[in-house]
DOMAR-294167 format. One record per atom (N, C-alpha, C): y, x, z; residue number from 1; residue in three letters. Coordinates in steps of 0.001 Angstrom, whole numbers, plus 500000, padded with zeros to 6 digits. Layout:
! DOMAR-294167
<<Y; X; Z>; NUM; ALA>
...
! end
This chain:
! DOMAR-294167
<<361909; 424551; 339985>; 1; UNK>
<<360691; 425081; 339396>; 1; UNK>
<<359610; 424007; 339367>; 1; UNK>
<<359392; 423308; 340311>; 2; UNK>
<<358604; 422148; 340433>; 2; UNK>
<<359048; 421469; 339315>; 2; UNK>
<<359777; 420951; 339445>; 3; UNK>
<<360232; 419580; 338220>; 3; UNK>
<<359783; 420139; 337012>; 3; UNK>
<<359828; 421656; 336718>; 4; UNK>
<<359646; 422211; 335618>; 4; UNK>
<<358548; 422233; 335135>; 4; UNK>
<<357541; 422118; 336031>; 5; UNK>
<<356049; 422241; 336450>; 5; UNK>
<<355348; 420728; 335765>; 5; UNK>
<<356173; 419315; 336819>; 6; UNK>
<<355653; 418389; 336520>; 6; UNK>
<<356543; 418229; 335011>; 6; UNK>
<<357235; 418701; 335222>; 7; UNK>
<<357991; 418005; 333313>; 7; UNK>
<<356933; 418460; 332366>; 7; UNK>
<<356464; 419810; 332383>; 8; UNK>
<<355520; 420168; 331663>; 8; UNK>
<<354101; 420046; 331122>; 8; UNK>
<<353798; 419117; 332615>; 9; UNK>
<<351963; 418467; 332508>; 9; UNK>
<<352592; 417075; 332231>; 9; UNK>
<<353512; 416994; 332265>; 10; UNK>
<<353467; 414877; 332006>; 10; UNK>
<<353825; 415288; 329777>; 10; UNK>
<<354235; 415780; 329636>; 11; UNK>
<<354801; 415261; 328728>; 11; UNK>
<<353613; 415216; 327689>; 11; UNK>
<<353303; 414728; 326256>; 12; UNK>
<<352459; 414116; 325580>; 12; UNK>
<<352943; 414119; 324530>; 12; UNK>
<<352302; 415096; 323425>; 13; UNK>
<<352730; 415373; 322367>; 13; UNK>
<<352190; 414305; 321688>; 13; UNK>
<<352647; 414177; 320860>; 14; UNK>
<<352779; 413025; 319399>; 14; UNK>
<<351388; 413630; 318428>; 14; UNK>
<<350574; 412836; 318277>; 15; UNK>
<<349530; 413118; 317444>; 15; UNK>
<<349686; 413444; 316159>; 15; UNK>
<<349184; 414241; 315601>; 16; UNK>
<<349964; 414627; 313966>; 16; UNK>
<<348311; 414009; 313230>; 16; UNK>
<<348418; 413465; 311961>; 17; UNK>
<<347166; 413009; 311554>; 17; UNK>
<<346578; 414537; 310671>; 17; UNK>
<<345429; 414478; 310595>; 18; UNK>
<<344611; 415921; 309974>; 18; UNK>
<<343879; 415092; 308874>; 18; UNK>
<<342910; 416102; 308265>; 19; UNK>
<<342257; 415897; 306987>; 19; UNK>
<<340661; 415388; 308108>; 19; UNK>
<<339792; 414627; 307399>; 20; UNK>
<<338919; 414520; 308049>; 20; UNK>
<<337739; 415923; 308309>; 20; UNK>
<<338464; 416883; 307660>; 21; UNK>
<<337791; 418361; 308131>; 21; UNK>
<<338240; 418837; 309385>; 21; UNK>
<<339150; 418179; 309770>; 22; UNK>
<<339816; 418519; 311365>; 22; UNK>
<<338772; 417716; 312349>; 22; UNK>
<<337727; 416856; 312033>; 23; UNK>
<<336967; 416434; 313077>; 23; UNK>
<<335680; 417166; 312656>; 23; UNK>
<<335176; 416786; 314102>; 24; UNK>
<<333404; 417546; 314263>; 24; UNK>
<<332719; 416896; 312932>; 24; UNK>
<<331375; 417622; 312981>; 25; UNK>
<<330908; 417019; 312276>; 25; UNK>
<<330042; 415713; 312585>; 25; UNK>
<<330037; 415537; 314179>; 26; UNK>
<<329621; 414418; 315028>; 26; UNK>
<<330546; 413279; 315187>; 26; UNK>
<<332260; 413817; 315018>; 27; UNK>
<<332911; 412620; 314618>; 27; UNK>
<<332823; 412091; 313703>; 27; UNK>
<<333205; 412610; 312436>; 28; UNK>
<<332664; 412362; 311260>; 28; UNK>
<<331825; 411172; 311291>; 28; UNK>
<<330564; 411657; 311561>; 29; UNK>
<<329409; 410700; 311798>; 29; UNK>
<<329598; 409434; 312122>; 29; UNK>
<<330683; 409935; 313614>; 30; UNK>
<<330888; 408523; 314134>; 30; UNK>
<<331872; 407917; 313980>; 30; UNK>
<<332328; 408215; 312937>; 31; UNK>
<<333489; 407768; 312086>; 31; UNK>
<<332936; 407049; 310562>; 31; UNK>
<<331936; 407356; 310371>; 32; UNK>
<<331400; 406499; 309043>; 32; UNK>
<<330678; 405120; 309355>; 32; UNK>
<<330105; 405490; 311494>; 33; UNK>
<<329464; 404110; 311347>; 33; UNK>
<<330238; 403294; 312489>; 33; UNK>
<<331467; 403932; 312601>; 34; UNK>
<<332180; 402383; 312758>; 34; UNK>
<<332775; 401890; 311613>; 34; UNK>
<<333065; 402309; 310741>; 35; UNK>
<<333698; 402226; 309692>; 35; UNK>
<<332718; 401083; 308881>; 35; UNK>
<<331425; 401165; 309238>; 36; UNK>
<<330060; 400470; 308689>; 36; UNK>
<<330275; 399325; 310025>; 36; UNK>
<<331119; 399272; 310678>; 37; UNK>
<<331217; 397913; 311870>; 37; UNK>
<<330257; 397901; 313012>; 37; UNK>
<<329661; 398867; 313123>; 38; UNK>
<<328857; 399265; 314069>; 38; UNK>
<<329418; 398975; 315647>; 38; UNK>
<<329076; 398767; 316606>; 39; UNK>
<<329178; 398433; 317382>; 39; UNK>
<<328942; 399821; 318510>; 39; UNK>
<<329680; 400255; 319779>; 40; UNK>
<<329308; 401667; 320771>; 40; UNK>
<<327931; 401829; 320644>; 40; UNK>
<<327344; 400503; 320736>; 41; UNK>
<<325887; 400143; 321092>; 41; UNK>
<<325061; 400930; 320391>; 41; UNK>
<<325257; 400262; 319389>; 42; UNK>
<<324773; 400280; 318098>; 42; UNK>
<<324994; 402282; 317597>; 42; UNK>
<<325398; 402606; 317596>; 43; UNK>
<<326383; 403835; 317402>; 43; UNK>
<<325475; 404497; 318067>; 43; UNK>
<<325880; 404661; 319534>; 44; UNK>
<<324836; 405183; 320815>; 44; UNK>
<<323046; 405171; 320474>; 44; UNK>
<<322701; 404226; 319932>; 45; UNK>
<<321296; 403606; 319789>; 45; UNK>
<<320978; 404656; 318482>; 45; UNK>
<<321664; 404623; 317276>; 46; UNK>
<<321538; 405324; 316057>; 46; UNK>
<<321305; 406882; 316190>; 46; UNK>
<<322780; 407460; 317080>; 47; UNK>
<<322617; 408860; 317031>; 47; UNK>
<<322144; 409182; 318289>; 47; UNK>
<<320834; 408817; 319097>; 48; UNK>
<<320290; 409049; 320468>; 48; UNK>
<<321443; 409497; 321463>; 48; UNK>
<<322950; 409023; 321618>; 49; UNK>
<<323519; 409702; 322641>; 49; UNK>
<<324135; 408382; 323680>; 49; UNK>
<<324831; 408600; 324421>; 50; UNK>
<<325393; 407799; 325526>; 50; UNK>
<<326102; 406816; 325130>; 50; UNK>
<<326577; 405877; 325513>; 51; UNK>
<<327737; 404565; 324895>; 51; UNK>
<<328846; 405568; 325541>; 51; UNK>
<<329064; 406236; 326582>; 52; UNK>
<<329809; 406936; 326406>; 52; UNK>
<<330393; 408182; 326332>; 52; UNK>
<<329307; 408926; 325277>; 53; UNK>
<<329828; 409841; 324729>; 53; UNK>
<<330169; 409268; 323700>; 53; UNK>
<<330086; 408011; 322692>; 54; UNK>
<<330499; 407520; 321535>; 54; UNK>
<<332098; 407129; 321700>; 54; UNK>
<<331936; 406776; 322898>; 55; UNK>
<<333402; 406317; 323181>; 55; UNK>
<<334198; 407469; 323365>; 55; UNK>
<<334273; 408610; 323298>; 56; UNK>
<<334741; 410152; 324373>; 56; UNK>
<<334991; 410544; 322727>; 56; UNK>
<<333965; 410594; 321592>; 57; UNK>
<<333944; 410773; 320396>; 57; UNK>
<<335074; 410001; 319534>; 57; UNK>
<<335222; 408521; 319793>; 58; UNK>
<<336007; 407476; 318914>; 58; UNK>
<<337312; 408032; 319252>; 58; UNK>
<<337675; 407918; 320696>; 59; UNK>
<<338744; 408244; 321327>; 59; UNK>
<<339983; 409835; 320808>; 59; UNK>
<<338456; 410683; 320491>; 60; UNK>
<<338923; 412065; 319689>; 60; UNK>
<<339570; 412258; 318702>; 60; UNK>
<<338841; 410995; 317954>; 61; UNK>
<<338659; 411353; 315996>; 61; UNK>
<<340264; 410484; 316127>; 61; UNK>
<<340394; 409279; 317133>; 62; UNK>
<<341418; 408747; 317038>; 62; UNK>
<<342676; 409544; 317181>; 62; UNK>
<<342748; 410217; 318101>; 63; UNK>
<<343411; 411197; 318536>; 63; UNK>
<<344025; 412616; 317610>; 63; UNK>
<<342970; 412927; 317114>; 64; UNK>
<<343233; 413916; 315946>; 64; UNK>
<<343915; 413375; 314686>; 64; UNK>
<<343251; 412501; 314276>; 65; UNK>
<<343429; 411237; 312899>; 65; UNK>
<<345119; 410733; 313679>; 65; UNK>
<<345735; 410296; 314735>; 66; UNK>
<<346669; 409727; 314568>; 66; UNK>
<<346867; 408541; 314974>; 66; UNK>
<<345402; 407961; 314713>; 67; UNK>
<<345548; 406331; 314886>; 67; UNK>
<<345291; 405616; 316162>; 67; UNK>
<<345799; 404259; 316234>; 68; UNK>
<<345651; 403954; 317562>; 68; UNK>
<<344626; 403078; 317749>; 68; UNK>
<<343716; 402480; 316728>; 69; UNK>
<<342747; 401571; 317548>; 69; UNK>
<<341529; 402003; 315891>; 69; UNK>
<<340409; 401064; 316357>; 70; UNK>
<<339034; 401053; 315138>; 70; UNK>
<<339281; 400424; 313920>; 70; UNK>
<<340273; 399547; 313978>; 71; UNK>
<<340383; 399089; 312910>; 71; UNK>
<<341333; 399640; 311990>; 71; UNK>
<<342510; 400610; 312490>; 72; UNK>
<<343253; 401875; 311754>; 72; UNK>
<<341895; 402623; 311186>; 72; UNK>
<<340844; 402826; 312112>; 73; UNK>
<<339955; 404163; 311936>; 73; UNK>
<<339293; 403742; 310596>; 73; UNK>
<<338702; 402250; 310056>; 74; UNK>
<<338395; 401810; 309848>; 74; UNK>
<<338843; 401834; 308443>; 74; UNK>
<<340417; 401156; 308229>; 75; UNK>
<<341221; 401563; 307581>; 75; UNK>
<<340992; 402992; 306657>; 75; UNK>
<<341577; 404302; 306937>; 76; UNK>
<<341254; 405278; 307366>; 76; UNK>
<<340081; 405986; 306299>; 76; UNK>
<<338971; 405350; 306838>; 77; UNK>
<<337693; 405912; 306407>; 77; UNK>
<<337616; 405655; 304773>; 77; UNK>
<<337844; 404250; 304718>; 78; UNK>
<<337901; 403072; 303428>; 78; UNK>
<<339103; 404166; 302457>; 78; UNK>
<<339852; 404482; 303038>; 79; UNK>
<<341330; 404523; 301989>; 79; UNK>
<<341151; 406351; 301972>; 79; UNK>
<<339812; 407099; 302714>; 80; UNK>
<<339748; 408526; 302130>; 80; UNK>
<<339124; 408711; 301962>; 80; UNK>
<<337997; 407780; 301644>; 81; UNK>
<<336812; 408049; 300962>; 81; UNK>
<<335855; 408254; 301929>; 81; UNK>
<<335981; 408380; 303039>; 82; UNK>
<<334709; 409198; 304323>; 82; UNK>
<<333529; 407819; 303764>; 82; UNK>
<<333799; 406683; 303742>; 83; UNK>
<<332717; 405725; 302886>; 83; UNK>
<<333275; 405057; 301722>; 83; UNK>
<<332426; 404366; 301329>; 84; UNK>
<<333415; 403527; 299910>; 84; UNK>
<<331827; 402268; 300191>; 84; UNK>
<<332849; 401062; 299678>; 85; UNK>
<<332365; 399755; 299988>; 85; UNK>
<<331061; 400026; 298992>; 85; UNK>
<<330122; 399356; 299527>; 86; UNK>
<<328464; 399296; 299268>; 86; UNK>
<<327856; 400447; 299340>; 86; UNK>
<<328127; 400990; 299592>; 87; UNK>
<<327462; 402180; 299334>; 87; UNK>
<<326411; 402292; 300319>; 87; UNK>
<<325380; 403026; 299999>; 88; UNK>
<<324266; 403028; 301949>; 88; UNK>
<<325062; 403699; 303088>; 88; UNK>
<<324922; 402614; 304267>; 89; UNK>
<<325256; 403180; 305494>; 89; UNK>
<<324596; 404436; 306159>; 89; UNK>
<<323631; 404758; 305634>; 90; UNK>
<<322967; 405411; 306358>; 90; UNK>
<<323375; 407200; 305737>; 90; UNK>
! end
């Protein structure tokens, strides 16, 4: 029963990627301005919150989305439209 127990909290489902309507609307957010190359800092500084709640946020959208690092996310944003090159960052 034990083993059954720990087999059950270890294991780690496989991320399935979603539409960007599957994130908050605070990921989102913080998904357009890394996508704009923004920096935690920078990010944190913009939307008045913590460097790490930005990070708790990146970590999510990554998580939901599929991908494994900022520059997939990055990727991502560019290739579904969440921004399109020149456009205002803001």
């Amino acid at each position: 029963m034990t083993r059954r127990v720990i087999a059950a909290c270890t294991q780690v489902p496989e991320p399935t990627p979603v539409t960007e309507s599957g994130l908050t609307s605070r990921e989102q957010e913080v998904l357009r301005l890394v996508a704009r190359g923004l920096s935690n800092t920078e990010i944190a500084s913009t939307l008045f919150i913590s460097e790490a709640t930005v990070s708790t946020h990146i970590n999510r959208l990554l998580a939901k989305l599929g991908l494994r690092d900022r520059a997939q996310a990055v990727r991502y944003a560019y290739e579904s439209g969440v921004v399109r090159p020149g456009s205002d960052p803001g």
